[in-house]
C-alpha positions as MATLAB code, in Angstrom:
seq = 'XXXXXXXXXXXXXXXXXXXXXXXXXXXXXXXXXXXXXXXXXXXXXXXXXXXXXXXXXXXXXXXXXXXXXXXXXXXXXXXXXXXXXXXXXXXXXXXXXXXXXXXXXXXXXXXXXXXXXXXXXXXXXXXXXXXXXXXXXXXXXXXXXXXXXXXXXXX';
ca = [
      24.999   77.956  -37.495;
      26.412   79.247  -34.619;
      29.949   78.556  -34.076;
      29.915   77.978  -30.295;
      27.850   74.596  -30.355;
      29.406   71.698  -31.502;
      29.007   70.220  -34.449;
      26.714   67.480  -34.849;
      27.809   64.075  -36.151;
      27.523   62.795  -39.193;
      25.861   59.541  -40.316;
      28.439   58.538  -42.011;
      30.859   58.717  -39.249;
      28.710   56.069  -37.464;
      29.720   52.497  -36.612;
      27.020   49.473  -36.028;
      25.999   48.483  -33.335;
      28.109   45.030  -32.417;
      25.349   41.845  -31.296;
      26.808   39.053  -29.912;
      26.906   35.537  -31.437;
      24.096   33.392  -31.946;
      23.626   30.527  -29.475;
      24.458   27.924  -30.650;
      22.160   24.729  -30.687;
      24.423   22.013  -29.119;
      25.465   21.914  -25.720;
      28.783   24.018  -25.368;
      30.323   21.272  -23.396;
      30.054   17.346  -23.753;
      29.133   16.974  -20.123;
      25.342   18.707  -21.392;
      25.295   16.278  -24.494;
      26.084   12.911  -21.840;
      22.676   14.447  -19.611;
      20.423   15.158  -22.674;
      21.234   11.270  -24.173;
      20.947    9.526  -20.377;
      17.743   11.662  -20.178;
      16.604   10.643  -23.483;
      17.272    6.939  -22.117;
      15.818    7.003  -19.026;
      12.491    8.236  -21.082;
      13.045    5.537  -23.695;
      13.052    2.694  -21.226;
      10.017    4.022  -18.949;
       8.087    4.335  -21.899;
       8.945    0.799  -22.813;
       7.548   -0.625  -19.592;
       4.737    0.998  -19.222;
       3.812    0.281  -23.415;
       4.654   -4.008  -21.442;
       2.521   -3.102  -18.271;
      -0.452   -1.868  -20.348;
       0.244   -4.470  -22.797;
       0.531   -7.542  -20.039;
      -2.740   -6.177  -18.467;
      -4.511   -6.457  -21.545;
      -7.055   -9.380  -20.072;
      -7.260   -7.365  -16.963;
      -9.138   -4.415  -19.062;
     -11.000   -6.878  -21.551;
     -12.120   -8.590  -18.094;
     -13.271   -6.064  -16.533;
     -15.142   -4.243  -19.412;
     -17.190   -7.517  -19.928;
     -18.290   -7.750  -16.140;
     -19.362   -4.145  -16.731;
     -21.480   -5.171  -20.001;
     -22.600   -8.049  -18.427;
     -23.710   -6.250  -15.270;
     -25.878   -3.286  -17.554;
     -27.319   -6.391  -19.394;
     -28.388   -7.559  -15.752;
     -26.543  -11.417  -16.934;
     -24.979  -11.629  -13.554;
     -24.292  -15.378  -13.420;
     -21.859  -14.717  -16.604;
     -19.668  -12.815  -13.933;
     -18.116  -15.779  -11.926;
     -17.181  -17.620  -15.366;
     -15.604  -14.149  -16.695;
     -13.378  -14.040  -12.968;
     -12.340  -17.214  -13.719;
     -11.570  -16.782  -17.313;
      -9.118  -13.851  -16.053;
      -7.619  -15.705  -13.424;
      -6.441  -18.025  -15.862;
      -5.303  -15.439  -18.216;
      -2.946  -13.895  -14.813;
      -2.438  -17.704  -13.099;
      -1.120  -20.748  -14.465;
      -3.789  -23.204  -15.053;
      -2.512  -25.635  -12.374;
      -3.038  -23.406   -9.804;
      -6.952  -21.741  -10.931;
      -8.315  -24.571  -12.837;
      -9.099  -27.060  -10.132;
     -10.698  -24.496   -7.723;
     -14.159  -24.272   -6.383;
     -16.359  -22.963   -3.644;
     -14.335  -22.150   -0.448;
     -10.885  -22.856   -1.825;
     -11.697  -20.373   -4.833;
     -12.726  -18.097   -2.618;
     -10.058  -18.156   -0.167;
      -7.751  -18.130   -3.210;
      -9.610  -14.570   -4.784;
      -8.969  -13.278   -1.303;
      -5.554  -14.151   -0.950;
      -4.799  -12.971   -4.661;
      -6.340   -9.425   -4.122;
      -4.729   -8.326   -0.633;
      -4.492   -4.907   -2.123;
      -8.366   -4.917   -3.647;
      -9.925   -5.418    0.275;
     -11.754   -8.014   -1.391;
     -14.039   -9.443    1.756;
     -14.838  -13.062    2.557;
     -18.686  -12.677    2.020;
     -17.920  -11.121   -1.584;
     -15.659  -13.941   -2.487;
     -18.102  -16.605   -1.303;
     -20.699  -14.842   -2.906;
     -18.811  -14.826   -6.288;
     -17.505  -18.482   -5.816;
     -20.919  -20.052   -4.903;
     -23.359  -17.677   -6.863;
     -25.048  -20.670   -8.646;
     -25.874  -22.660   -5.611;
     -26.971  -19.457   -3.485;
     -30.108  -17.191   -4.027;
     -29.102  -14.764   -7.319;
     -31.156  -11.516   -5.990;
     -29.027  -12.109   -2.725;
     -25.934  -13.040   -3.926;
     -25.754  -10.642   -7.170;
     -24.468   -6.989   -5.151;
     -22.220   -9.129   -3.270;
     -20.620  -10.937   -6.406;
     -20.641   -7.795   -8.772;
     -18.704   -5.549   -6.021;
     -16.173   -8.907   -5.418;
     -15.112   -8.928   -9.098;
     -14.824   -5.652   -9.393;
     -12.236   -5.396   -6.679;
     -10.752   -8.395   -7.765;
     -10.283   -7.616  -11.262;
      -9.004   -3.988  -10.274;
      -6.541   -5.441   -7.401;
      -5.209   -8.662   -8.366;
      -1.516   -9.548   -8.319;
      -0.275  -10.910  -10.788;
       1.266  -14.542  -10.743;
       5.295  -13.904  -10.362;
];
């Protein structure tokens, strides 16, 4: 060893190396806590209406799945009885019920302002068993489509 360099430390004269403390889970002040539980409620609730909207359009999707079957089983006179059927479901009775030719189709128009639903489609769909079926049957199919896609709802 050569006395000029200096000595080398020893292991023993070592400390560890000091790590900070964990983070903690919780929030470190109570303002955090209050933003994670109004969070967690504003998630809670807009999960609970959109569980009612999918819920309350229930007929809408039944509807609309049975104008498609009917429509690949080429049965296109079921189609104006299945409209009907789901504008009974989304109307009260008094108001659908007693409808027929131009009135009902005046009323799918004014029902579906969203849905672009035209006059010709509606008065194909209202009058489809008085008018010629091979005619009529493009014209009705596309009307309650949009109808059953763009409907309001009764308030």
């Amino acid at each position: 060893m050569n006395p000029d360099l200096p000595a080398m430390p020893s292991l023993q004269g070592m400390q560890d190396i000091l790590l900070p403390p964990p983070v903690p889970f919780w929030p470190a002040t109570p303002a955090w806590a209050a933003l994670g539980i109004l969070a967690l409620a504003v998630v809670l609730f807009l999960a609970w209406r959109g569980l009612r909207h999918w819920r309350r359009d229930a007929y809408r999707r039944l509807a609309r799945r049975a104008v498609d079957d009917a429509a690949a089983r080429g049965d296109i006179p079921a189609i104006p009885a299945l409209v009907k059927r789901a504008a009974l479901a989304a109307y009260p009775r008094q108001q659908v019920a007693g409808l027929s030719g131009q009135d009902w189709a005046a009323w799918l128009c004014r029902t579906a302002p969203r849905g672009r639903l035209t006059a010709r489609e509606a008065l194909a769909l209202a009058e489809f068993t008085y008018v010629h079926p091979a005619e009529a049957a493009p014209l009705a199919l596309a009307g309650a489509r949009k109808w059953l896609a763009w409907h309001d709802r009764a308030a």
